[in-house]
Kinemage of the C-alpha trace (Angstrom):
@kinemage 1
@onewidth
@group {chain A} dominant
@subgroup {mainchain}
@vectorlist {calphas} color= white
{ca unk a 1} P -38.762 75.223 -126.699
{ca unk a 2} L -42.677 75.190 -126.048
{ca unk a 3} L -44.223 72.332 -126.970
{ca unk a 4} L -47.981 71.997 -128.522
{ca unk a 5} L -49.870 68.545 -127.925
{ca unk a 6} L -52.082 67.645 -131.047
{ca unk a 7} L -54.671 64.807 -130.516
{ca unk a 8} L -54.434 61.098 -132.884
{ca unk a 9} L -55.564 61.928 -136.081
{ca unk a 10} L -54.363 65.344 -136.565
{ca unk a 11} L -51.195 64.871 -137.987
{ca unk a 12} L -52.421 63.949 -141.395
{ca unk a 13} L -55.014 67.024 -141.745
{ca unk a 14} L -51.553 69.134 -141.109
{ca unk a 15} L -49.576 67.668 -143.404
{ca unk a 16} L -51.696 66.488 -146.298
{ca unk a 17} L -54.009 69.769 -146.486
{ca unk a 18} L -51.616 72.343 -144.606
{ca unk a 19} L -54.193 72.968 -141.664
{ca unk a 20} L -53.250 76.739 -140.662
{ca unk a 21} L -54.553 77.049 -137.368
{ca unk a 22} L -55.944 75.378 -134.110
{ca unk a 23} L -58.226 76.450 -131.929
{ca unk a 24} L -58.064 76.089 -128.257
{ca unk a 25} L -59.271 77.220 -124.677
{ca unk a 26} L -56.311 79.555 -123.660
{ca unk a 27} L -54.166 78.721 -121.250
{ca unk a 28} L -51.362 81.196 -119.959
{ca unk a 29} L -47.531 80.598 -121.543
{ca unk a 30} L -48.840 77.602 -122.720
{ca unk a 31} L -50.841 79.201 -125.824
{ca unk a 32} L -48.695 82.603 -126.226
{ca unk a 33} L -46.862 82.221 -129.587
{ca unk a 34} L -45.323 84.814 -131.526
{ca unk a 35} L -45.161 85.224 -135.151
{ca unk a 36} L -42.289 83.517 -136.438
{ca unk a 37} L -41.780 81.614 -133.096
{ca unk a 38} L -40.782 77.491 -133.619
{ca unk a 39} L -42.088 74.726 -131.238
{ca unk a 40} L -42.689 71.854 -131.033
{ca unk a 41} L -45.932 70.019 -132.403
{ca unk a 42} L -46.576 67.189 -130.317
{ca unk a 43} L -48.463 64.479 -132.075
{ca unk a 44} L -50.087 61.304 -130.659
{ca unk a 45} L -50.080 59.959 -134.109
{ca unk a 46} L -45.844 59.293 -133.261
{ca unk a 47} L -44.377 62.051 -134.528
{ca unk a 48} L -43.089 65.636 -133.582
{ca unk a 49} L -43.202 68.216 -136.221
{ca unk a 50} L -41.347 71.374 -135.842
{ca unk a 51} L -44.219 74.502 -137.116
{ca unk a 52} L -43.116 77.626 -137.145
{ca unk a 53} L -46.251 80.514 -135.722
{ca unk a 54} L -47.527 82.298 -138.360
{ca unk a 55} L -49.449 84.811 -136.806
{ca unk a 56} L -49.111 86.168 -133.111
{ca unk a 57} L -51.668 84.135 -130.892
{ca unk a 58} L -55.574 85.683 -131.321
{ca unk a 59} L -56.968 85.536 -127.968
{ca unk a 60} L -60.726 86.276 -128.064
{ca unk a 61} L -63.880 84.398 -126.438
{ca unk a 62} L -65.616 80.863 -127.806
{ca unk a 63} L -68.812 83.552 -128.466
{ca unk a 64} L -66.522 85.465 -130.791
{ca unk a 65} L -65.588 82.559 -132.844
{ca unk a 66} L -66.138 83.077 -136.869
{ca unk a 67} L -67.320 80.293 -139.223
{ca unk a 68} L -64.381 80.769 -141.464
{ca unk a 69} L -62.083 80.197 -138.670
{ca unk a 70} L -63.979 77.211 -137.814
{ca unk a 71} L -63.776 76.053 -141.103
{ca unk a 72} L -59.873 76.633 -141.285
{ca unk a 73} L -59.295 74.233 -138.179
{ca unk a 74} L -61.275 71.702 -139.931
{ca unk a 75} L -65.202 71.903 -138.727
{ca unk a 76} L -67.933 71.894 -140.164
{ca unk a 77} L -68.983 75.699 -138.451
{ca unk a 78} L -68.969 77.127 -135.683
{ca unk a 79} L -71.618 74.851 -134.014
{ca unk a 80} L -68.768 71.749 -135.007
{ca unk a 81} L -66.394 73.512 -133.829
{ca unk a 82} L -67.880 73.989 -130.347
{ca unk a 83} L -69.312 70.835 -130.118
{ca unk a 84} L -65.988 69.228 -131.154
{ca unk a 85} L -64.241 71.130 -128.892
{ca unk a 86} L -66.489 70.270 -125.868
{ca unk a 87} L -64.736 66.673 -126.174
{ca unk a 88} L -61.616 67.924 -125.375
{ca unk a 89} L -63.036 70.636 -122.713
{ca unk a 90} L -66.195 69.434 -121.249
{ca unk a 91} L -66.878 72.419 -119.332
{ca unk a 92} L -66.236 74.994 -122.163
{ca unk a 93} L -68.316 77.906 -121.813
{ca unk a 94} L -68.817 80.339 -124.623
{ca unk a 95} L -67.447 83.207 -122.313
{ca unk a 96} L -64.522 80.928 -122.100
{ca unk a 97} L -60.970 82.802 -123.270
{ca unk a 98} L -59.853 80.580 -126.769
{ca unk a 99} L -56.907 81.028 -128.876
{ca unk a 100} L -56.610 80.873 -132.560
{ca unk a 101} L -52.736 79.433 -133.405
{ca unk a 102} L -51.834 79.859 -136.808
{ca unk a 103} L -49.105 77.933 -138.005
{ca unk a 104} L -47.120 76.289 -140.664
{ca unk a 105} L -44.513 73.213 -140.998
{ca unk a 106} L -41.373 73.901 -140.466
{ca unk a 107} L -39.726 70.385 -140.307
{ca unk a 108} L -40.237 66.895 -139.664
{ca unk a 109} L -38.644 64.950 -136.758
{ca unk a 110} L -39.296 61.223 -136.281
């Protein structure tokens, strides 16, 4: 089962206000869900949540980025969004391939 590694702090947005998506610089296999596909969320909060895709992965570039998909993932814009980003990715360029995941809880595991 593919696993998806969410950074402290995230775990909460997911389950208190049902964040839909994540954005991310794609990486081959690693990023390639399909809809209705479960993995594992991996959360450095302590916990692994099972989410279920929602969507097929949305592989477009950084440049292409809409505010309202911004917004869904929790930033302030798009300018959040890539600035926010750039912590995780400190090299991202707005050419760079990104993926939007869309998902939903499927089940808790401690």
């Amino acid at each position: 089962m593919k696993r998806l590694v969410f950074a402290e702090g995230l775990l909460a947005l997911v389950i208190e206000s049902g964040k839909p998506l994540t954005i991310r610089r794609y990486r081959h296999e690693a990023h390639d869900f399909t809809k209705d596909e479960v993995f594992i969320g991996e959360f450095k909060d302590g916990f692994d949540v099972l989410l279920v895709a929602t969507e097929n992965t949305e592989v477009k570039t950084f440049v292409d980025l809409t505010h309202a998909e911004a917004e869904e993932d929790g930033f302030d814009g798009i300018d959040d969004a890539i600035s926010g980003l750039r912590e995780y990715y400190l090299d991202l360029e707005l050419t760079d391939k990104m993926v939007i995941i869309r998902f939903k809880i499927y089940s808790v595991c401690s």
